[in-house]
Every structure is written in structure tokens, then in C-alpha cells.
N, C-alpha and C positions, 0 to 999 in steps of 0.2 A: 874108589871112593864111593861109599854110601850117601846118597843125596835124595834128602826128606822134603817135602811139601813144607815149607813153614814153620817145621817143627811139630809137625802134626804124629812123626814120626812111622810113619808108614812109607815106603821105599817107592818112589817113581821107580828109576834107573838104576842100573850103575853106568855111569858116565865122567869118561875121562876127558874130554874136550873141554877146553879153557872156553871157546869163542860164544858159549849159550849164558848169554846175563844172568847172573841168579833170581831175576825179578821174573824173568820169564820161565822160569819154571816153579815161581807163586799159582797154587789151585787157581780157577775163578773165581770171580768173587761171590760170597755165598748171600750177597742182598736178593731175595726174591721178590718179583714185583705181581701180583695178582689182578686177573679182573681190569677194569677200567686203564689203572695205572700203568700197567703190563703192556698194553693196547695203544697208549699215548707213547712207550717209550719205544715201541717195538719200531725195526727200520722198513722203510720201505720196501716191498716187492718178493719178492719168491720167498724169502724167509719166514715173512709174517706173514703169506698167502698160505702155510705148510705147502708150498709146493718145491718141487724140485730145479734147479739151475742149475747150468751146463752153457759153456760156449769154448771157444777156442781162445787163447791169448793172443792168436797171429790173426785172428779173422779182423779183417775191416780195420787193418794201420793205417792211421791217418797219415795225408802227406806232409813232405815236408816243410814248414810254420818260423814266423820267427820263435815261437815259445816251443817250449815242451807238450805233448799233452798227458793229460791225465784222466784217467776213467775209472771209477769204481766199483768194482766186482762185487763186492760183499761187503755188510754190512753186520754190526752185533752191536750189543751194549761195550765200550772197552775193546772195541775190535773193525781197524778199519782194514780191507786188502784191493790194491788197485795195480793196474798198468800203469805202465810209465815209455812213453816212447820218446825217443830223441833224437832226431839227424842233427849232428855235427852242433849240438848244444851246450854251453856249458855256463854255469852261474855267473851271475856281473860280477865284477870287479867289487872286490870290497864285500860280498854278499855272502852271507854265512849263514845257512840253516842251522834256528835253535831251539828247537822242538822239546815241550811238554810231555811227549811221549817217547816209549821205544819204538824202533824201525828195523828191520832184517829186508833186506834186500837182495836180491837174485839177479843177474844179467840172463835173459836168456838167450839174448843172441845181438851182435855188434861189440863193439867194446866202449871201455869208459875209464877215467881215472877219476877216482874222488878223495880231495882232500882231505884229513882229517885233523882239527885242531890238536898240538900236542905230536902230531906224527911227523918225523923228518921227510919222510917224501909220499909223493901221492900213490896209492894205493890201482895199483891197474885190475880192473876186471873183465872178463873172459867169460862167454857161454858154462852156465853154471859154479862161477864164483857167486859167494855170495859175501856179507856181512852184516853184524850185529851192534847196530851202534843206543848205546844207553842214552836214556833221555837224558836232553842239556848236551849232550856232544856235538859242538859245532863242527859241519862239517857240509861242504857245496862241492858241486860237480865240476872238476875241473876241465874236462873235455870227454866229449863222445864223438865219437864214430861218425864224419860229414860221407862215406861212402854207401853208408847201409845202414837201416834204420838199428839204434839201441833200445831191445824191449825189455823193461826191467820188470818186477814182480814184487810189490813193494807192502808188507805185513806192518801195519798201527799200531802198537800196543799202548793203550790207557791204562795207568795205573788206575786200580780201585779207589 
């Protein structure tokens, strides 16, 4: 399968994998923001410093909390990517994440099950499972790992 940008007709890939949303292989978006503007919208810290950033995703886990936590690695316009740790956490009762944007998500080490609305059973993940859920897909954690921390890897996508 030939698969084009948009219709812009020029070939990203060829790629047979079902589990890559089609939104997420829409170009970025082509708003330029100059000057002033650019500068107001630009994110804080090594990106808008033009410097370089680097760390480990294992460095400095936090211990174990009633909540999850969460940390933000990087930042863009339409582009958030963060950790995610968790001992032995899992969404309330009744609670369903329903998010405005796309999410692709990574385990990189402990395990986890997470629900997905529409899905008959819960989805277990594994040291480098990942998945792709389109925005508006309800879907919450239904158990992590109480013996070992679960560190996820967890990619924002805002649509344009």
C-alpha cells in the first residue's frame, strides 16, 4: 500500500501496518509563526534555548505515591512527550480518559492492562508493547504492576 501525505501525493512509506492512525501520518502543520509571535508560542527550555536535551527515562523514579506521576520531556507546538510511572496504579472506578488528542504509548518496563472502550477484554502490556489510541477513545488503566515500577513513554498528538 502506497500511503501519501494528505494527498499531497508524494510517498512517505510503504507501510502495511493497520495500528499507525492515519492522522498521524498527516505532514505538520504548515502554520509558520515569525518573530515576536514564534517566541510567545515557543515551549519552554532546551528547545527554544536551540540547545540540546538528553536525559535517561529510568533516571530519578519517583517512589511509590497514591497517584501516578507524570513528567514532561518535551515539548512543541501540537506535540506533547512525557513519562509516566506507576506502582501498582490503576484509574477510579467509573473514570475514563477522553482526550482531545492522539496518544501512542510505550511500556518500558513493569506491566499494565488498559482498558479500551468498544474492546472485549483488557489489553495487557509488556516491555515494549506499545499502542495507538485516536483521539475520543475512551480508554483508563486498568492495573499496573504493585511489584515494580511501570515506566510508560507516552507521545501527544494535537491535531492542527
Amino acid at each position: 500500500m502506497r500511503i501519501t501525505a494528505a494527498g499531497r501525493g508524494f510517498p512517505l512509506r510503504n507501510h502495511e501496518s493497520p495500528f499507525i492512525p492515519p492522522s498521524v501520518l498527516r505532514p505538520p502543520c504548515e502554520r509558520r509563526l515569525v518573530g515576536a509571535a514564534a517566541r510567545a508560542r515557543a515551549p519552554p527550555g532546551p528547545v527554544s534555548e536551540n540547545r540540546i536535551a538528553r536525559g535517561s527515562l529510568f533516571a530519578g523514579l519517583p517512589p511509590a505515591g497514591e497517584a501516578e506521576a507524570f513528567a514532561n520531556l518535551f515539548t512543541a507546538p501540537g506535540l506533547r512527550i512525557e513519562r509516566i510511572v506507576s506502582h501498582g496504579h490503576a484509574s477510579p472506578d467509573g473514570f475514563w480518559y477522553d482526550q482531545g488528542w492522539e496518544e501512542w504509548v510505550l511500556v518500558l518496563a513493569g506491566s499494565a492492562r488498559l482498558e479500551i472502550e468498544g474492546e472485549p477484554e483488557p489489553l495487557p502490556l509488556a516491555p515494549g508493547d506499545w499502542v495507538a489510541l485516536p483521539a475520543r477513545r475512551r480508554h483508563r488503566v486498568a492495573w499496573t504492576s504493585p511489584d515494580e515500577p511501570t515506566v510508560w513513554l507516552a507521545i501527544h498528538l494535537t491535531p492542527c
